[in-house]
C-alpha positions in Angstrom: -68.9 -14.1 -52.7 -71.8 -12.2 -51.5 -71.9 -14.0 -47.7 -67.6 -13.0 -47.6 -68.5 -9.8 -48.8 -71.4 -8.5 -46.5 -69.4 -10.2 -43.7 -66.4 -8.5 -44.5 -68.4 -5.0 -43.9 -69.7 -6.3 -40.6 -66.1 -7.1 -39.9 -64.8 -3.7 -40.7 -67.7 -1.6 -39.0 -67.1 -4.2 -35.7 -63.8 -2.5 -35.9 -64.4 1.0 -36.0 -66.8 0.8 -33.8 -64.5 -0.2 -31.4 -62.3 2.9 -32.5 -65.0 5.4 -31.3 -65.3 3.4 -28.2 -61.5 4.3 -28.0 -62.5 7.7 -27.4 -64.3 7.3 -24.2 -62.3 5.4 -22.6 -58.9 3.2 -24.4 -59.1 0.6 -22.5 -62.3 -0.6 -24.6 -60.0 -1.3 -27.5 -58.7 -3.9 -25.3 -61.7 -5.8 -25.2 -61.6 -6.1 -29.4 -58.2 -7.5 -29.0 -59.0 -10.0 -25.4 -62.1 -11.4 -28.3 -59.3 -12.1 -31.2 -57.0 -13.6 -28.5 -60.1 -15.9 -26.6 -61.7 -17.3 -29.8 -58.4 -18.1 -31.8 -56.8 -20.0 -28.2 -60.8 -22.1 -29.0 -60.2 -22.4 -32.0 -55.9 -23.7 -32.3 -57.4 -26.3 -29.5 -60.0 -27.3 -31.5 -57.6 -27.9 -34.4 -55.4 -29.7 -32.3 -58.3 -32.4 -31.4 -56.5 -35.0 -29.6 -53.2 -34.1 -30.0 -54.3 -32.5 -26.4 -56.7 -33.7 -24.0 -59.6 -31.6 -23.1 -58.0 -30.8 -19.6 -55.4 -29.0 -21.1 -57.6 -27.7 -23.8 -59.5 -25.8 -21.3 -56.3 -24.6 -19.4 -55.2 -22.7 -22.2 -58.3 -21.8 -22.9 -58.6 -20.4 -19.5 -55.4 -18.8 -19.3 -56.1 -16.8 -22.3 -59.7 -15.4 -20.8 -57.2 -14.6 -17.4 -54.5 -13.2 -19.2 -56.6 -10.6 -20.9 -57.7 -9.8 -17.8 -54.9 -9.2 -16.4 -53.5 -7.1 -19.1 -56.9 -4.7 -18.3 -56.1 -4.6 -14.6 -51.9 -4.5 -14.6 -51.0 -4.6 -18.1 -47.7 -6.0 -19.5 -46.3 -6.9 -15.9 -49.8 -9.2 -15.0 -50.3 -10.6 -18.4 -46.4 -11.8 -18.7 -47.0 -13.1 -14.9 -50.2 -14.8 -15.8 -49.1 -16.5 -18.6 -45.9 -17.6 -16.8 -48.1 -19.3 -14.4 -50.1 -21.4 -16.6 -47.2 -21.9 -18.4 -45.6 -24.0 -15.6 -49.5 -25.6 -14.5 -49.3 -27.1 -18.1 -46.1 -28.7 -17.9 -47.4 -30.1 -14.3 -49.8 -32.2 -16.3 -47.3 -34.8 -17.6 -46.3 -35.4 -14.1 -49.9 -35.8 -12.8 -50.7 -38.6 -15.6 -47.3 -40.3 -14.4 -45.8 -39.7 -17.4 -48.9 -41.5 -19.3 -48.7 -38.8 -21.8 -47.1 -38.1 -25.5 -44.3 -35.3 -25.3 -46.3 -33.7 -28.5 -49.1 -33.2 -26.2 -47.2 -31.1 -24.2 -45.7 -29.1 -26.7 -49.3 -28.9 -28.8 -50.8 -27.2 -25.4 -47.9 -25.1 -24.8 -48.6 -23.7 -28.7 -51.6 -23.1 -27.7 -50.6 -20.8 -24.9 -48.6 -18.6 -27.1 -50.8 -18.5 -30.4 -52.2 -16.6 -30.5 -52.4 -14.8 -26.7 -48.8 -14.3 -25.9 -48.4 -13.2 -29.5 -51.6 -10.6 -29.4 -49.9 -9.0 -26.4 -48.0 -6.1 -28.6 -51.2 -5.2 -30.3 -52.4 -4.1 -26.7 -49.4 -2.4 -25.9 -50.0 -0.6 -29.1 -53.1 0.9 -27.6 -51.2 2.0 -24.5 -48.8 4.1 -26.8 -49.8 7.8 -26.3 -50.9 10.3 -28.9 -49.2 7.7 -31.3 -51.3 4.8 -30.3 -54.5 5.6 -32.5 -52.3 5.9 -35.7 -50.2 3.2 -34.7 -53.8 0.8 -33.9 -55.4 2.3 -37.4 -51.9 1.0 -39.1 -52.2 -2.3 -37.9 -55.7 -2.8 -38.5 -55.5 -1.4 -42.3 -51.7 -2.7 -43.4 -53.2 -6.7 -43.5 -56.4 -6.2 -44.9 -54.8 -4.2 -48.0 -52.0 -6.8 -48.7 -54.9 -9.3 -48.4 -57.1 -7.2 -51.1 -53.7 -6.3 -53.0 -52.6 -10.1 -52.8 -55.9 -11.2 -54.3 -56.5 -8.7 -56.6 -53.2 -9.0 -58.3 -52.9 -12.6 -57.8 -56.5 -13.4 -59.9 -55.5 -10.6 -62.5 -52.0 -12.3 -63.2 -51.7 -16.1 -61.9 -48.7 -17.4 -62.9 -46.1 -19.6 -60.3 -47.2 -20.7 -57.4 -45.6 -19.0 -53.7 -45.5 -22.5 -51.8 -47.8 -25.3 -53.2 -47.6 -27.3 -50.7 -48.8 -25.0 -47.6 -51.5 -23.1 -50.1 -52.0 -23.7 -53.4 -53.9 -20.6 -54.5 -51.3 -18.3 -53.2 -49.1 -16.9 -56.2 -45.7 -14.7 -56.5 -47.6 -12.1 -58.1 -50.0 -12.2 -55.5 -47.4 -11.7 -53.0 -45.7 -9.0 -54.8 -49.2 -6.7 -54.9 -49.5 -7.8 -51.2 -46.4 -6.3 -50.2 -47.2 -3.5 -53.0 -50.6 -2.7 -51.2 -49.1 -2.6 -47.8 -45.9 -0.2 -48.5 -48.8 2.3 -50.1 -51.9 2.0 -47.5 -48.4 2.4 -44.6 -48.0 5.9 -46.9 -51.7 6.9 -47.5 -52.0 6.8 -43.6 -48.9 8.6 -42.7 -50.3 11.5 -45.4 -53.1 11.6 -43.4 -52.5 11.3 -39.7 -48.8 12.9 -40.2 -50.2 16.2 -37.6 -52.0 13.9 -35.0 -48.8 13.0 -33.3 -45.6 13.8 -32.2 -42.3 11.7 -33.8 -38.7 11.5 -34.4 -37.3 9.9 -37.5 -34.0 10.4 -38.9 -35.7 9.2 -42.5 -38.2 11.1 -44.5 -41.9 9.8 -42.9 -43.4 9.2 -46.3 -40.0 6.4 -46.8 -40.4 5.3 -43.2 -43.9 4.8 -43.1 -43.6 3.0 -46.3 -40.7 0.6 -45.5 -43.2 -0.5 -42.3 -46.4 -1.3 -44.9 -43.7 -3.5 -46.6 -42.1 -5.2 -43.6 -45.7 -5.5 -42.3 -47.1 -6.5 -45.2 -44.3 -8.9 -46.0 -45.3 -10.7 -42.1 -49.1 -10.6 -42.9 -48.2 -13.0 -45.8 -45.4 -15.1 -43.6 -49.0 -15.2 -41.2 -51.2 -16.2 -43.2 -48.7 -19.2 -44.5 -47.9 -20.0 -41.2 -51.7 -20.6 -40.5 -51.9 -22.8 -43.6 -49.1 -25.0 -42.4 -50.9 -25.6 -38.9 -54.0 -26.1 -40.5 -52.5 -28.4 -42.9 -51.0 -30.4 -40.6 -53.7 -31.3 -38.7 -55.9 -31.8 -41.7 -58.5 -28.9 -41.1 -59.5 -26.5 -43.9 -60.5 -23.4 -41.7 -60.0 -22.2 -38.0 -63.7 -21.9 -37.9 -67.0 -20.6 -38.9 -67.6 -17.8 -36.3 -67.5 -15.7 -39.8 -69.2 -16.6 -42.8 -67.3 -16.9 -46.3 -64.3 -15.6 -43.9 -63.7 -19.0 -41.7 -62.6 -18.7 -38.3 -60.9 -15.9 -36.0 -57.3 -17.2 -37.2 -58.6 -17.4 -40.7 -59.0 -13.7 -40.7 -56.5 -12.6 -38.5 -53.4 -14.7 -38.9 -51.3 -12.1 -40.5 -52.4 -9.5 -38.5 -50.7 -11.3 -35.7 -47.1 -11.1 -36.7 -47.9 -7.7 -38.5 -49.2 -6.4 -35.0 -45.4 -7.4 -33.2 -43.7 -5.5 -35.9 -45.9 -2.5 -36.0 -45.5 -2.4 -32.1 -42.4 -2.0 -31.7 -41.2 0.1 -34.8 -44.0 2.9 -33.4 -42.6 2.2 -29.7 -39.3 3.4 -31.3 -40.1 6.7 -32.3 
């Protein structure tokens, strides 16, 4: 508990170091996010063993370390390109091995491709948003954490039925519930507080708005984090990694914050 603990500090004053560096220049931020997006496309190949051979293992791999890059040097347009090109270079492979190749290969590297890069893609937009985009970054990065904390907290304080067993059996309805709980009021504790830092147009109250996304985002943060289980479980692998001790992997930590991040995205893009 200790080694999670001091690792989760490290993990949190990583982050908001990378907020001040925000200050000087945005496009630092970026270079949090291109880390997320490098080390999980490692470590979904890694989980993968030989469902994909180490050629197309270091493709994707590759394509996530050039998609970054090209977000930083043409944003959307030149990471959408980029992608679309290694995209097609990947499905060239079955042809070069004759056809001496298992469709699920194919379709195991192509996952890899998208998750998590393609998927981390809105969470750089979000940085490209305006006076909006350092509430909007601060939203995402605080909503999955507290349904994490919530889902745990509640979750060891009341037990009871299980949310899906067979993905992950620690996981509990209660647990969910002070998830999505946690979310709706940390999505309202930040409105309160950044409310006069930015300019918006909502046809609800801000305080209901606000707290609807926490919900929705902290309902996605749990669909995340199951989602991970699943691929995990499926290829027989209890965590992403150990880049973080007592933590796991990169896509032990930030699996929800994935599908959070899309949502977020575009319900700030909106308004």
């Amino acid at each position: 508990m200790l080694k999670r603990t001091i690792t989760g500090v490290l993990l949190v004053a990583v982050a908001v170091g990378f907020f001040f560096l925000r200050n000087i220049n945005y496009q630092f931020f970026h270079i949090l996010i291109s880390l997320m997006a490098i080390v999980g496309t490692i470590e979904i190949n890694l989980i993968m063993g030989d469902k994909t051979s180490s050629v197309q293992k270091i493709i994707s791999s590759i394509a996530s370390v050039f998609t970054c890059f090209a977000f930083f040097a043409f944003e959307l347009t030149g990471a959408l390109v980029t992608l679309a090109i290694f995209f097609i270079v990947l499905f060239f492979i079955p042809v070069f091995k004759r056809g001496n190749m298992p469709f699920e290969s194919l379709t195991c590297s192509i996952f890899s491709l998208i998750y998590p890069t393609a998927l981390l893609i809105p969470a750089m937009l979000t940085n490209t948003l305006g006076d909006i985009s350092l509430f909007a970054l601060v939203l995402t990065f605080v909503i999955s954490p507290a349904a994490d904390v919530f889902a745990y907290l509640v979750g060891m304080t009341f037990k009871g039925k299980k949310l899906c067993p067979e993905i992950s059996p620690k996981k509990t309805i209660s647990g969910a519930i002070g998830g999505l709980i946690g979310a709706a009021v940390a999505g309202v504790v930040l409105f309160a507080i950044f409310k006069n830092s930015f300019n918006y147009h909502l046809s609800l109250n801000g305080y209901i708005y606000f707290g609807l996304v926490g919900l929705v985002g902290g309902l996605l943060t749990e669909i995340g984090d199951l989602v991970e289980s699943y691929i995990k479980r499926s290829f027989g692998v209890k965590d992403s990694g150990k880049i973080f001790p007592g933590h796991g992997g990169m896509l032990d930590r930030f699996d929800g914050f994935i599908f959070a991040s899309i949502f977020i995205y575009f319900v700030m893009a909106l308004i």
